[in-house]
N, C-alpha and C positions, 0 to 999 in steps of 0.2 A: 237286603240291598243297601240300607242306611250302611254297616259299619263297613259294606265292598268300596262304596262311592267313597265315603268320608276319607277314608285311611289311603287309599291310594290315591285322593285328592292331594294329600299332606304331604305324601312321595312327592307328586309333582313339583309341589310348592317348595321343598325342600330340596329336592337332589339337583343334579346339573345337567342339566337337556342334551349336554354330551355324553352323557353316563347311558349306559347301556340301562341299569336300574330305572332310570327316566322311562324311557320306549317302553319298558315292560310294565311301568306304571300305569301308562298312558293306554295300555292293551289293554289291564283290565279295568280302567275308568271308562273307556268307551264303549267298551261290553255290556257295564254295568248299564249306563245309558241307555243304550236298544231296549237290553230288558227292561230298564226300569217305565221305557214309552210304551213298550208291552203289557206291560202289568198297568200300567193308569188306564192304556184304551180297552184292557180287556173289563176293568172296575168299574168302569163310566158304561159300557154296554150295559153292565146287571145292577147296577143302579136301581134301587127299588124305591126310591124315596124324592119328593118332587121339590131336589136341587137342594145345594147346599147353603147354610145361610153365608151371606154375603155383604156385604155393603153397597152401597148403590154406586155404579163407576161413572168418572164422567168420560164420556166415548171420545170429546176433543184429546183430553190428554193422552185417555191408555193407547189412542191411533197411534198418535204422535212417538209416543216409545217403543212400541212394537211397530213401526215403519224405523225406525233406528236398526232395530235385529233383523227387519228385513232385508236393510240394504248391504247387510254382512254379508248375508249368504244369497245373494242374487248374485245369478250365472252371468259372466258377462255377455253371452249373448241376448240378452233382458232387458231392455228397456223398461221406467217404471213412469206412470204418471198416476194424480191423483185427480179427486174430484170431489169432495165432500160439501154438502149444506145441508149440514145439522141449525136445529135450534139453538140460541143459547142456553147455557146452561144444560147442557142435553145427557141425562143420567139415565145407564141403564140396568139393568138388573142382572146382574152378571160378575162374578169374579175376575180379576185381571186374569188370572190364570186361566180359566176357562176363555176368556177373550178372546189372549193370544192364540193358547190350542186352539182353535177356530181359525184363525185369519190365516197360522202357518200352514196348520194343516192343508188348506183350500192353496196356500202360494205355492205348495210343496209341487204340490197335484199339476198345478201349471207351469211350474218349471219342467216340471217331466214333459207335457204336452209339447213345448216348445225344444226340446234338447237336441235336435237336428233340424233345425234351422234358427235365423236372429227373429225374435221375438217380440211381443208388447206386454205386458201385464199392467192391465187397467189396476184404481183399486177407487171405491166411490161408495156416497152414501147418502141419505136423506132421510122424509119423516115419511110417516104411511099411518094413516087412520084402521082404526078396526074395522070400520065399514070394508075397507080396500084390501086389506089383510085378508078377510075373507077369501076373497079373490083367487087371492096368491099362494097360500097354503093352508093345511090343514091345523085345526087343532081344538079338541077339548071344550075351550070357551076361549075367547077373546078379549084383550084389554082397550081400552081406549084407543091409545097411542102405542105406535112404535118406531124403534131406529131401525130404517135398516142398512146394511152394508152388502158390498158386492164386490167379485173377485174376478174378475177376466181375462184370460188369452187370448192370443188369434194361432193356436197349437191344432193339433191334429185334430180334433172334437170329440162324440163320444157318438156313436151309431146308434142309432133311434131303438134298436130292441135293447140295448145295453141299460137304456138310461132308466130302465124302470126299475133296476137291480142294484145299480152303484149303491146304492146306501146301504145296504145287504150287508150283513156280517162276514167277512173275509171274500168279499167276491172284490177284485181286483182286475183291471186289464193290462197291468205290468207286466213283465217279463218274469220268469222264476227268480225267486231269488230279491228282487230287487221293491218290495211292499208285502204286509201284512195282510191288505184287505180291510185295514179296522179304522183308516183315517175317516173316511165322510160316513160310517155307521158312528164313530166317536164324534163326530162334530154333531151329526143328528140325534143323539144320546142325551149330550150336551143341551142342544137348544132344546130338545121336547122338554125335559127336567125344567128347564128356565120358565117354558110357555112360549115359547118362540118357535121358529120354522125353516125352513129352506126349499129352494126351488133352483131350478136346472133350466137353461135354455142353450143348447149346443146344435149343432151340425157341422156334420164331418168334410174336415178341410178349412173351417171357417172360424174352429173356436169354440171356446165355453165361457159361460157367463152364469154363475155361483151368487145368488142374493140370499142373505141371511137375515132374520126379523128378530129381535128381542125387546120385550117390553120396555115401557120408559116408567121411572120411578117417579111417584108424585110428589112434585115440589122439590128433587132433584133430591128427597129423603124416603125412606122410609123405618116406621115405623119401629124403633130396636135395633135398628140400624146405622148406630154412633152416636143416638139423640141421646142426651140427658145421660152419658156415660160418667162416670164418677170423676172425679179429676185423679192423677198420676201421681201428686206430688209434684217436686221440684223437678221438669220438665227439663232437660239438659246437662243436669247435673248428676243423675241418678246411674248407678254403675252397679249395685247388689243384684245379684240372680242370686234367685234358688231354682236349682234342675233336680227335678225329679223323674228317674224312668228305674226302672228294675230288672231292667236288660243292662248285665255289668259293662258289655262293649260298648252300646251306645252310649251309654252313662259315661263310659273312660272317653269316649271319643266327644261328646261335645261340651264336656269338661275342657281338656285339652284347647277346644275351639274357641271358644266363649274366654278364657284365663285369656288366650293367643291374642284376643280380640281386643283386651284390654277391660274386662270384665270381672267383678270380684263373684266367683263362684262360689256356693255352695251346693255343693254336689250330696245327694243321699239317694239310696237305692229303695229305703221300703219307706211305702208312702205314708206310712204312720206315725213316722219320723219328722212328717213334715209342720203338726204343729206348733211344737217345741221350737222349730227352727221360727215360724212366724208368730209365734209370742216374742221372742224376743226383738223384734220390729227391724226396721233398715230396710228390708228386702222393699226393694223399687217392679223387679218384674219375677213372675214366675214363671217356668218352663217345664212343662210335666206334659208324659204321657199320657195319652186316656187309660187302655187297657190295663189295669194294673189290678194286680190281687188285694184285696182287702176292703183299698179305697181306693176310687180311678179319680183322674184325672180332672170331670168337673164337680166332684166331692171334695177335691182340693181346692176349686173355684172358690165353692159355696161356702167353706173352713172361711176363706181369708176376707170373705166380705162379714163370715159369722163375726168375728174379732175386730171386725171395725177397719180392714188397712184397704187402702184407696193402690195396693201393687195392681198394674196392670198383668194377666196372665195371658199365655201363649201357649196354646191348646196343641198337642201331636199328637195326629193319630192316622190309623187310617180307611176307617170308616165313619163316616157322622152320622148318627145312631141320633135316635130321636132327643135324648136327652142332651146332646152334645147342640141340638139346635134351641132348644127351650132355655138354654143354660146363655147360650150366645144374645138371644132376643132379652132375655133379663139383665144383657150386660156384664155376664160375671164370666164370661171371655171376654179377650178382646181382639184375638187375630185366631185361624186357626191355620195349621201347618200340615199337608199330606205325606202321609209316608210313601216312598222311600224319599229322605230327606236328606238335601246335600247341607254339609256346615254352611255354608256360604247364604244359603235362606236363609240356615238359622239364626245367623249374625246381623245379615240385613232386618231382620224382623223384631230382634231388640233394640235392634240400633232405630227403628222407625217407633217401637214404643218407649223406647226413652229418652227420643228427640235429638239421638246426637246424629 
């Protein structure tokens, strides 16, 4: 999926939207798309590992940007209001990514609800104690504190024997054709991994009301979690990459990206290669595969903090395998990337570690 997306991304970027070539770019980039939401909510189901390492997010801001991508794709029959009284400072354990997947997921759902008639879509949140938690959903064990968040229509609602199933792996009340069945089993994939929850209050005619729990980070840190991370170097200035993957297409394609981006690349395919490259010093960030014969990905981590260099790396992979999170907590990651990977992360993500 990475060199489908990449490459007929670069069509786009290149050709002329009047060119028939364009359209048929744009055909198979949005193809690629569906699949590629397929394959993450089918991976986030089987999920066998309790969540990915993360950094602690703070929920003012990531709302605040994903109510940006919301307001793109709100129907205009939509009305939107909010309601938020979080704490300050309010950090929660959770990846942006997984965030967003969550909130769209849940607007997605309510935009449907509402689609033949004009609409509200609530969106709101506060704090909830573990005592209170209890209450409200299930789970495992319990943490102190939590945020939580809530998503509501006033759309068609969900019929009382339904509502014990939605979260069900492919069970869907949509039309053929028109849902998976994997949105709110992926958003509950999601949360139970985190140590969080959700819950349903609907009735039909009047609405659904979607509140989601995720733990809060203590002291808005934790532990391995950016603390005490090595410094970069020359913060701003820093433009050397070394990319390492041993899939020649990817490798030629964010090559390509990364040069395009204004980046001095060095590209090499066998990861053996790669400490000859990082003796001879410069290299500001690295970008490597996990999966790789020989030596993977945070074996190349582990090389470049052996040798003494403060490069930040940027971890592709896509599955985070126990070692890939041991490696993260010790700092010798520093971002990680999920495959199928479009260029355009991957440019935002050095451009975020090398501060430009």
């Amino acid at each position: 999926m990475t060199p489908i997306m990449g490459y007929s991304g670069m069509i786009l970027a290149e050709a002329d939207p009047a060119d028939d070539v364009y359209d048929s770019a744009q055909e198979i980039y949005s193809a690629a798309e569906k699949a590629k939401e397929i394959i993450r909510q089918i991976a986030s189901l089987s999920r066998k590992q309790p969540g990915t390492a993360v950094r602690p997010l703070d929920i003012r801001q990531a709302t605040e940007r994903v109510l940006r991508i919301i307001d793109t794709v709100i129907p205009p029959n939509v009305r939107m209001t909010t309601c938020f009284s979080w704490a300050d400072n309010c950090h929660i354990r959770c990846s942006e990514t997984e965030f967003n997947q969550i909130i769209l997921n849940l607007c997605t759902n309510a935009f449907y609800a509402m689609r033949s008639r004009d609409g509200h879509l609530g969106l709101g949140g506060g704090m909830v104690s573990g005592e209170e938690a209890k209450l409200l959903f299930h789970a495992p064990q319990y943490e102190k504190d939590y945020a939580s968040f809530w998503v509501a229509d006033d759309g068609e609602g969900i019929p009382e024997e339904q509502q014990s199933h939605i979260f069900d792996p492919f069970f869907t009340t949509k039309q053929a054709g028109e849902g998976t069945g994997l949105g709110l089993s992926t958003v509950t994939s999601i949360l139970e991994s985190l140590g969080g929850g959700i819950r349903v209050e609907s009735k039909p005619g009047q609405g659904s009301r979607f509140t989601f729990y995720l733990p809060l980070c203590k002291g808005g840190r934790e532990e391995g979690a950016g603390a005490n991370r090595p410094a970069g170097g020359n913060r701003g200035s820093a433009r050397r990459v070394l990319l390492v993957e041993d899939d020649k297409k990817i490798l030629k394609l964010f090559d390509k990206a990364l040069t395009a981006a204004g980046f001095e690349v060095t590209a090499i395919g066998n990861p053996l290669d790669a400490e000859a490259v990082l003796r001879q010093g410069g290299i500001d960030v690295i970008v490597t595969d996990y999966a790789m014969p020989k030596m993977n990905g945070a074996q190349i981590a582990a090389l470049a903090r052996t040798l003494g260099l403060h490069c930040k790396v940027i971890l592709i992979t896509g599955l985070v395998e126990d070692q890939v999170l041991e490696y993260y907590r010790k700092n010798l990651i520093h971002e990680l990337l999920l495959k199928p990977l479009e260029c355009q992360a991957l440019i935002d993500a050095v451009n975020r570690e090398t501060g430009r």
